[in-house]
Structures are given as structure tokens and as C-alpha cells.
LOKOLBA-423749 format. One line per 4 residues: number of its first residue (from 1); their letters; for each residue x, y, z of N, C-alpha, C, O, CB. Coordinates in pm, whole numbers. Glycine has a CB too. Example, Ala and Ser with C-alpha at 12.3 -4.5 7.8 and 13.67 -1.06 7.14 Angstrom:
# LOKOLBA-423749
1	as	1319:-569:780:1230:-450:780:1320:-330:780:1424:-332:846:1131:-447:905 | 1285:-225:708:1367:-106:714:1290:3:787:1341:114:804:1408:-60:572
//
This chain:
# LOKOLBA-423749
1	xxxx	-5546:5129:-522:-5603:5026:-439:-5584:4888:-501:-5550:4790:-434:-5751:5052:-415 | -5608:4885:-646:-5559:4820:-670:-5438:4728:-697:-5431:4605:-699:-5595:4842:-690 | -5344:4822:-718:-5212:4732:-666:-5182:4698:-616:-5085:4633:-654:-5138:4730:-653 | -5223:4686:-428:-5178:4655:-374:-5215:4479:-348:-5139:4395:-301:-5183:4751:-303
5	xxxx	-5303:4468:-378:-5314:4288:-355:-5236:4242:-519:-5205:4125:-545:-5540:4210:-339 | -5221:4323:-585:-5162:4269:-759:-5004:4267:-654:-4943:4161:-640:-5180:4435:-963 | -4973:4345:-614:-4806:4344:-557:-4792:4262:-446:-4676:4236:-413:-4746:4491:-503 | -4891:4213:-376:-4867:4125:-285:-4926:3966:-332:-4963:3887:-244:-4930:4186:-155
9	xxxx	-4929:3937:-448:-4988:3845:-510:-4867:3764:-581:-4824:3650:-560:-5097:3904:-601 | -4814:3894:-701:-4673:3895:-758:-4577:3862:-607:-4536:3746:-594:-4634:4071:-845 | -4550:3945:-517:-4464:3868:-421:-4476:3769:-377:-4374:3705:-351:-4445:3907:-333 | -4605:3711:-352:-4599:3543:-289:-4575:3450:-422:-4533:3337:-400:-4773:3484:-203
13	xxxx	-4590:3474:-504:-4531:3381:-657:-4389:3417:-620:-4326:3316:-590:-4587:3447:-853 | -4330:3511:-614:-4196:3478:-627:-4150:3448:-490:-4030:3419:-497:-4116:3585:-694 | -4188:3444:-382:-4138:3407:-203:-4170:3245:-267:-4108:3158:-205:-4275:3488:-14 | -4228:3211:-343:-4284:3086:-368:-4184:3000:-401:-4145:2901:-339:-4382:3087:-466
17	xxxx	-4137:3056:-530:-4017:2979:-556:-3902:2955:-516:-3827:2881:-579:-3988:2994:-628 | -3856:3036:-360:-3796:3004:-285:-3756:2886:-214:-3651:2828:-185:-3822:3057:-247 | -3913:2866:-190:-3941:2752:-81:-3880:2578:-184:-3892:2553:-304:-4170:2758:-33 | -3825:2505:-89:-3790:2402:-133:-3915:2317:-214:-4023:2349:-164:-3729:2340:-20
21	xxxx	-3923:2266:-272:-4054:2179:-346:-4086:2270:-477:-4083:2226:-592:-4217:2167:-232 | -4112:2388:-445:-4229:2453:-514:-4140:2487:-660:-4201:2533:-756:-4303:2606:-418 | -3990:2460:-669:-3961:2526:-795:-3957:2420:-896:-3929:2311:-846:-3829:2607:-793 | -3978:2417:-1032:-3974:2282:-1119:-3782:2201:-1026:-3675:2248:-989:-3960:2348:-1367
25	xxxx	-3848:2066:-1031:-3760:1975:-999:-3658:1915:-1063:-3690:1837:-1153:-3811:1905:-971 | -3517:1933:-1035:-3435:1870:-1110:-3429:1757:-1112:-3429:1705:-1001:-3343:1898:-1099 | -3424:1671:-1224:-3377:1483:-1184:-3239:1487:-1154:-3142:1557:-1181:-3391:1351:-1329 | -3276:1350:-1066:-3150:1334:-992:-3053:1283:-1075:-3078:1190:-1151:-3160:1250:-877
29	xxxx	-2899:1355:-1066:-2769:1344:-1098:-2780:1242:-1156:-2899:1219:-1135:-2675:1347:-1007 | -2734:1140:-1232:-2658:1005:-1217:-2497:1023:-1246:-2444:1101:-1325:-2722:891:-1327 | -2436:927:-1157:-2326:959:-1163:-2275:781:-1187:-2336:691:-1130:-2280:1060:-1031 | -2183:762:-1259:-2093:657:-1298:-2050:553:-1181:-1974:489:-1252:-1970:725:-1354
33	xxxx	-2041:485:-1051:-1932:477:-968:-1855:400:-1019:-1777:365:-930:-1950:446:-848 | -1840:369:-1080:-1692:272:-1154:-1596:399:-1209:-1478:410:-1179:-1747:143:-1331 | -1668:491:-1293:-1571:600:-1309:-1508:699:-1202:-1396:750:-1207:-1628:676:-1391 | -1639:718:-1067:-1588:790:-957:-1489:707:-879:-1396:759:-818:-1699:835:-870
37	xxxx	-1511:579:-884:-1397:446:-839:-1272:506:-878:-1198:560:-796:-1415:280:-929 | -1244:499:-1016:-1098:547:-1050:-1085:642:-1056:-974:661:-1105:-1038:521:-1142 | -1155:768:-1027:-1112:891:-1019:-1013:855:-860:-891:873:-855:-1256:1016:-1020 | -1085:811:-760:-1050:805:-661:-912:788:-612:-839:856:-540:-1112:742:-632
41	xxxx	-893:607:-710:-815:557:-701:-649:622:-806:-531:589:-798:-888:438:-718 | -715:710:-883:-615:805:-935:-578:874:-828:-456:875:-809:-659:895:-1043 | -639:927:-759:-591:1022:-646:-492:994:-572:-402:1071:-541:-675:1047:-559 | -507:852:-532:-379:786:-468:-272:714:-555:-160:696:-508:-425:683:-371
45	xxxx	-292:687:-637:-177:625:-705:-164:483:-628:-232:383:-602:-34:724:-695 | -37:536:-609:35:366:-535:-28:389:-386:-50:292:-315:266:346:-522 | -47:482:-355:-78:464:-179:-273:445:-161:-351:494:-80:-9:662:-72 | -296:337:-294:-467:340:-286:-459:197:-208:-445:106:-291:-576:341:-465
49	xxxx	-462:156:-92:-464:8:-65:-569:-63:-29:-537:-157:44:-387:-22:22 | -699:-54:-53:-849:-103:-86:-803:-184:-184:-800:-138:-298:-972:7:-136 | -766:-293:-165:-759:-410:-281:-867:-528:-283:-833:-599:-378:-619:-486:-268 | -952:-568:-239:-1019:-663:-203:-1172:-629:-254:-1249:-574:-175:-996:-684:-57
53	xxxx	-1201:-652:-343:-1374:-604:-389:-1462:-712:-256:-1440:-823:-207:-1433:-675:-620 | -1563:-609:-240:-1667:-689:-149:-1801:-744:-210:-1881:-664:-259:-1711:-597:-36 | -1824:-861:-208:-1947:-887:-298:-2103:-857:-192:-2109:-840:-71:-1933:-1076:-360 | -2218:-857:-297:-2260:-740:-200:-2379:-846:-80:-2464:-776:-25:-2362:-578:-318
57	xxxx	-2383:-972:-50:-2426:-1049:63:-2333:-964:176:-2372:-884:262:-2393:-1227:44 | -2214:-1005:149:-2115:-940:255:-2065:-767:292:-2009:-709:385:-1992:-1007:214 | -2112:-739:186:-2108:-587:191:-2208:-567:289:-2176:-540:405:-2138:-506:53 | -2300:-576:261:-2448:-551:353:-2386:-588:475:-2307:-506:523:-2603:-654:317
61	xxxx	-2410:-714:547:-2400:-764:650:-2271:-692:710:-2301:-648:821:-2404:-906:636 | -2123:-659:674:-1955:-560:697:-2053:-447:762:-2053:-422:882:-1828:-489:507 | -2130:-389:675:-2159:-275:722:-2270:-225:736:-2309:-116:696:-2111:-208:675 | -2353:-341:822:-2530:-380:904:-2633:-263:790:-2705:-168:820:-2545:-299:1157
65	xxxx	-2612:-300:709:-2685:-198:631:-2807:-255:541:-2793:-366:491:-2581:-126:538 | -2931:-178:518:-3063:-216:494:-3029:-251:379:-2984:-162:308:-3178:-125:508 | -3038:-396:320:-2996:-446:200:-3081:-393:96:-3037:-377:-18:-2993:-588:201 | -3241:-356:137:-3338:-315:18:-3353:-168:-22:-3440:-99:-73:-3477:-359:52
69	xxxx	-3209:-150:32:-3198:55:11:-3078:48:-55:-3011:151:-57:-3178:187:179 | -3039:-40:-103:-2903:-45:-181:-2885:-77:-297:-2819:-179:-317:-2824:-115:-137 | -2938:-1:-410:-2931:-7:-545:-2796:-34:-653:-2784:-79:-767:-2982:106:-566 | -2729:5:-576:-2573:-50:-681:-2446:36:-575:-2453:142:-513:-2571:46:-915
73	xxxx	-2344:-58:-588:-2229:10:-503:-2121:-69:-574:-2123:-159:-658:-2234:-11:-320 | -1974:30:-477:-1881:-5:-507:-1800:-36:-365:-1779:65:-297:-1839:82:-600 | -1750:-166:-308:-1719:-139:-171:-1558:-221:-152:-1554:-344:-157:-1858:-204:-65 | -1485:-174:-138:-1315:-238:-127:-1239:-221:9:-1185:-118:49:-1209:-154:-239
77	xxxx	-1244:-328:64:-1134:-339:211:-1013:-381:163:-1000:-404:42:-1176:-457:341 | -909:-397:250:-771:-380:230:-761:-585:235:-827:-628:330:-674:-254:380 | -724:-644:190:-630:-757:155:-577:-843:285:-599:-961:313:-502:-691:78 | -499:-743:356:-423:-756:506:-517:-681:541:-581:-582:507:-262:-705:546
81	xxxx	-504:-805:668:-622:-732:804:-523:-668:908:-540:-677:1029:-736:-876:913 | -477:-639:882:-393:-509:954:-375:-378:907:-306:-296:968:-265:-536:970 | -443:-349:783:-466:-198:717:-602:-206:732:-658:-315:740:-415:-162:549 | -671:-84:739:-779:-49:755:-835:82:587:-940:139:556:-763:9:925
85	xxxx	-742:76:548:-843:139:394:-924:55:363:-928:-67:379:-769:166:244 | -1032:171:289:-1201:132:290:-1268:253:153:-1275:376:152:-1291:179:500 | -1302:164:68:-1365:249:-8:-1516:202:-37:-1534:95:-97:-1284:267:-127 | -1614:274:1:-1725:239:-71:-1829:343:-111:-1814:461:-81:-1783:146:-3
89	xxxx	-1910:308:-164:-1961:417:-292:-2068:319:-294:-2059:199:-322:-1857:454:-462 | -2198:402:-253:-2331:329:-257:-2466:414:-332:-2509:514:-276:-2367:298:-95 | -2527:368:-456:-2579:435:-492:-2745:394:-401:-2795:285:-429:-2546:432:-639 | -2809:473:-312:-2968:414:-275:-3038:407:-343:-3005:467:-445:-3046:462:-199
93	xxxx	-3157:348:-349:-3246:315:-392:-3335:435:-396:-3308:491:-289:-3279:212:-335 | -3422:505:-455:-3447:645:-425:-3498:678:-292:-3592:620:-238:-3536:697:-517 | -3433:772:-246:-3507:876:-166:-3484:827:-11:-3540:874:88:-3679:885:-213 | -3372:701:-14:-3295:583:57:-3168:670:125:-3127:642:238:-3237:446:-67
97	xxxx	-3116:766:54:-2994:835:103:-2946:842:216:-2845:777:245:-2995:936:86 | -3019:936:317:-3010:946:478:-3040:811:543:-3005:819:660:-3119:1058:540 | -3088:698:518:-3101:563:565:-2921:517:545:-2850:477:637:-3233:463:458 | -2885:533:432:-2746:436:422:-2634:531:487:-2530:486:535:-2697:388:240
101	xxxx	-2670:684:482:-2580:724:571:-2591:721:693:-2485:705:754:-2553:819:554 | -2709:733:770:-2675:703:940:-2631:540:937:-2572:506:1040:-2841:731:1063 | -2647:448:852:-2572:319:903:-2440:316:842:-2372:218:870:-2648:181:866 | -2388:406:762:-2246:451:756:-2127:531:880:-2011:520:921:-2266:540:651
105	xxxx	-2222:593:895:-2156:684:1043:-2178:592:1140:-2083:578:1217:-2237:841:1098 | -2316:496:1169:-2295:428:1253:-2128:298:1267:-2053:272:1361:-2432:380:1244 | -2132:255:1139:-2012:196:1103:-1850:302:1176:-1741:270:1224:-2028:191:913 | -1905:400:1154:-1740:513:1158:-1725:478:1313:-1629:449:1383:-1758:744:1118
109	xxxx	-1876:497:1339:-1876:548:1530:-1821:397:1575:-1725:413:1650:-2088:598:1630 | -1844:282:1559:-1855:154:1573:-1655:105:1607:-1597:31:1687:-1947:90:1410 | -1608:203:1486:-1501:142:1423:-1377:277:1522:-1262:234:1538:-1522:141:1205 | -1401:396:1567:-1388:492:1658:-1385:433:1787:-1284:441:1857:-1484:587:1646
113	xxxx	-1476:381:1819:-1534:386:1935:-1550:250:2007:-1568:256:2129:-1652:448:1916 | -1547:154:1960:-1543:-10:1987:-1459:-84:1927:-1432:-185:1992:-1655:-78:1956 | -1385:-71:1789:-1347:-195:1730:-1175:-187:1770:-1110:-84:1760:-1393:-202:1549 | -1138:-277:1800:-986:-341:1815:-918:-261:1736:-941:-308:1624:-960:-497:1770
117	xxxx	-830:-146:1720:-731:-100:1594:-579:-113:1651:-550:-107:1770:-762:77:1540 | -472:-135:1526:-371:-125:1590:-358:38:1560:-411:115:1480:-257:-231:1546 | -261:51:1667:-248:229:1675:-174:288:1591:-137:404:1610:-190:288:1798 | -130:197:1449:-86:281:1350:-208:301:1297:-187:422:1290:18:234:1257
121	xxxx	-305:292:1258:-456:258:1189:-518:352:1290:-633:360:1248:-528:73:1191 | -513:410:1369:-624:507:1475:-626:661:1421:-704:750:1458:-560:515:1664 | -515:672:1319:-502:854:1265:-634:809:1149:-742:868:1146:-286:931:1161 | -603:718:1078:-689:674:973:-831:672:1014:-913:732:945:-649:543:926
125	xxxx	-874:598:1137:-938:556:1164:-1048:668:1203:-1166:668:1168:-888:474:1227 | -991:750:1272:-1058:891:1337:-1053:989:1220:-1129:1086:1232:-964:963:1481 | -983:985:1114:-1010:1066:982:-1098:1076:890:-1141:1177:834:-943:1053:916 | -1136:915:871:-1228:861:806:-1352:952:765:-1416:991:864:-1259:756:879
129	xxxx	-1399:993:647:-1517:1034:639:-1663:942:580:-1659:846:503:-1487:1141:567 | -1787:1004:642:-1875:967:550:-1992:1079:466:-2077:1139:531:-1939:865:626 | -1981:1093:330:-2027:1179:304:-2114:1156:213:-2111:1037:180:-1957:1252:288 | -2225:1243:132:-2343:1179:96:-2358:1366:13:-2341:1478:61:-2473:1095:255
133	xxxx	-2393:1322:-112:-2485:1335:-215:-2611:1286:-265:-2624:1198:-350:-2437:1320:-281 | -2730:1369:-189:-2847:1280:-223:-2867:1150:-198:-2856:1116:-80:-2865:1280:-334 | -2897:1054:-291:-2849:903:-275:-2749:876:-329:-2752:783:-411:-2926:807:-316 | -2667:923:-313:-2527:843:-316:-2442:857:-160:-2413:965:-109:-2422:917:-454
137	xxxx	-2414:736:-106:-2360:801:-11:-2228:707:-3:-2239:590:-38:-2455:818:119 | -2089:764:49:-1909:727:49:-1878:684:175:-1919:759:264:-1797:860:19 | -1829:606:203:-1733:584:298:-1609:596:284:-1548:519:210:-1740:488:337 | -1551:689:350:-1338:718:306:-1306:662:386:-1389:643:474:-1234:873:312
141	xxxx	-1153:598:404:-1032:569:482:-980:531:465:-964:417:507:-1010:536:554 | -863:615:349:-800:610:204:-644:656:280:-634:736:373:-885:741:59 | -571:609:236:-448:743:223:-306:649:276:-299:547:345:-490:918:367 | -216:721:220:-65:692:275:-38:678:459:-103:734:547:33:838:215
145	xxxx	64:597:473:25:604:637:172:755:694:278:730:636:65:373:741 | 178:824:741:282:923:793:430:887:760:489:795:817:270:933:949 | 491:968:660:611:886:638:745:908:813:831:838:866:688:965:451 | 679:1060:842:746:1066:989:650:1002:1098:537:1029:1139:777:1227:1035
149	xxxx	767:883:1132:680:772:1185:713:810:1414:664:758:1514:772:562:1089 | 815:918:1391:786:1038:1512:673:1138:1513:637:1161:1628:900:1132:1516 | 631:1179:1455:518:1263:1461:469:1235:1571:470:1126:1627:425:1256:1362 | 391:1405:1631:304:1326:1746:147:1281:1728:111:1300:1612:302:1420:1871
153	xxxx	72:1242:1787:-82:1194:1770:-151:1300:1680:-207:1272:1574:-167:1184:1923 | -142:1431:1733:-222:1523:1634:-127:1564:1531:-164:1666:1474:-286:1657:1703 | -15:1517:1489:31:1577:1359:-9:1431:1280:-40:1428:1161:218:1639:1352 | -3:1295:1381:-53:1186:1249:-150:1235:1229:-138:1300:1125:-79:1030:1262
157	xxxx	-334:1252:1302:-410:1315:1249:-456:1396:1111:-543:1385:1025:-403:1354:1313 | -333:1491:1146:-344:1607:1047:-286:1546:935:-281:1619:836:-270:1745:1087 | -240:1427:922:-154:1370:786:-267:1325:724:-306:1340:609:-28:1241:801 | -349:1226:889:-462:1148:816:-555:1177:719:-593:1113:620:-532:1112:888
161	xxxx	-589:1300:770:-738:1379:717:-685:1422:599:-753:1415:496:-810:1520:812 | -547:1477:595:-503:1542:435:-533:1450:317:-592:1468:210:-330:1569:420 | -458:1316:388:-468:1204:278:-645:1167:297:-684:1165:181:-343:1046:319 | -721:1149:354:-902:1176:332:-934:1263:245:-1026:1231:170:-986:1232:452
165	xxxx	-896:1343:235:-937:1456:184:-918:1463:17:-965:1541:-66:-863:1561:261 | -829:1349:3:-774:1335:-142:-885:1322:-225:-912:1379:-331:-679:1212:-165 | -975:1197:-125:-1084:1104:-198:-1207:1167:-171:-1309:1114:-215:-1091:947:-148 | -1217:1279:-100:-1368:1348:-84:-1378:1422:-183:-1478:1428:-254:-1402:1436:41
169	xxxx	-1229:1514:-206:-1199:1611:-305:-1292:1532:-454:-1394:1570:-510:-1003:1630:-320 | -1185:1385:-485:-1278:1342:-588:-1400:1286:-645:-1435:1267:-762:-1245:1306:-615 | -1480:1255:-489:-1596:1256:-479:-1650:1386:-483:-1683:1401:-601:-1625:1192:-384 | -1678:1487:-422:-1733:1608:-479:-1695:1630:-635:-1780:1679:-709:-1682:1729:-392
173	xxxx	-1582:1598:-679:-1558:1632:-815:-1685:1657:-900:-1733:1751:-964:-1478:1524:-876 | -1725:1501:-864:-1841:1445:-918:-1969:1538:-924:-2052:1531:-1015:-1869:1328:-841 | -1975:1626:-815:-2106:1646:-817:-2113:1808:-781:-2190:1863:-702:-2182:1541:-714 | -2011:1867:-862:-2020:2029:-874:-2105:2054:-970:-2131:2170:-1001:-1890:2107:-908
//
């Protein structure tokens, strides 16, 4: 008789530590972005064309984002306003994360869906990722443009996302 509330006692301690909250808490990651910067920018080599650092008055306002959730970043547009590579790397302010990413995606949807592109820039453009670690959250739209400049719409695509994929790859690097 007795075991049985001792065994159902022992099971809710351990169903316990299941549950999100309840297990001791890890501190959060810190991660470098000047070092995840050049990991990045290793990835591409010569085809990294984010040349232009953004200082961060104008960073904020580029990309309508809550200036008091933005603890340190890294943010680079292209030089010529006729390329559309974009790197940025935003560390939040704690617990800020999901705030800087819906006004990141809002940026993607903005830039998809409303903004002027020339139609070499639209494989890029629709490739683009935004992805998020806790508070850190990326904006991609990195990469070489199709050297077969016949390709059709969904094979540029499929070039686009490969070359995306360079710079997510080395963003996750970060945080295996």
C-alpha cells in the first residue's frame, strides 16, 4: 500500500523534469558576432557582397525595429543599390528574441511582397532567410548570383537558397 503513492510521487519528480522551466536552467549561450561575421563571410569568399556597415540610428529605422530590444548587432547592405545582399546579426536584449524576429520577417515579407526589385535580385530575394537562436536573431541574403543566366525561375530559386544556405549553415555552426 505503501508504494504506491512512493511510485507515484517518484514519477511526478521525474514527469517533472520534463516540463520546460522545471529543470536547473542553462545560461544563455554567448556567442561572438564579429567572429560569427567572418565565419560567414568565409563562407562566401569573393561572392560575400554586404560591403557597407550600417550604423545602428539607421539600422533600426532600415529595418522598423524596436531600438530598446537591440543590445549589440552586426548589420551590412551591399554598396550598389542594385544588389540586394544583407547581413545582419542582432544580439536582443534579454528575453527580446521573438520581438526582433517578427520585425525581421516583417522586413522579408515587406521586401517579397512590396518593395521595387530588379528581377535579377527576386531568386535572392524570395530565398532570403530569417532565423533566430534565442536572442540572437539573422537576417540572410547572401550568395553568388546564377552563373547560368538561362536558368528558369525555379532553378534560379534553387541556386538562391543553396547559396542562403551557406550562411545559415554558419550561423547554426555557432550554436550546436
Amino acid at each position: 500500500m505503501l508504494r504506491t503513492p512512493t511510485l507515484l510521487v517518484a514519477f511526478l519528480l521525474l514527469l517533472s523534469l520534463l516540463v520546460p522551466g522545471c529543470s536547473p536552467a542553462q545560461p544563455p549561450r554567448e556567442i561572438d558576432l564579429a567572429e560569427l561575421h567572418d565565419a560567414v563571410k568565409a563562407a562566401y569568399g569573393e561572392d560575400y557582397f554586404a560591403d557597407m556597415p550600417m550604423e545602428r540610428e539607421m539600422f533600426i529605422e532600415y529595418f522598423k525595429l524596436p531600438g530598446d530590444k537591440v543590445e549589440a548587432f552586426i548589420a551590412e547592405i551591399p554598396m550598389l543599390s542594385m544588389s540586394v545582399d544583407t547581413f545582419v546579426a542582432v544580439k536582443a536584449t534579454a528575453g527580446q528574441g521573438e520581438a526582433l524576429e517578427t520585425a525581421l520577417l516583417a522586413h522579408r515579407t515587406y521586401l517579397i511582397e512590396e518593395s521595387f526589385q530588379y528581377p535579377m535580385n527576386m531568386p535572392k530575394v524570395k530565398a532570403s532567410q530569417v532565423v533566430r537562436h534565442g536572442d540572437y536573431v539573422f537576417f540572410l541574403m547572401l550568395g553568388a548570383f546564377n552563373p547560368d543566366m538561362e536558368a528558369d525561375e525555379e532553378a534560379q530559386l534553387e541556386y538562391a537558397r543553396e547559396q542562403v544556405m551557406k550562411a545559415v549553415d554558419a550561423v547554426d555552426g555557432f550554436f550546436a
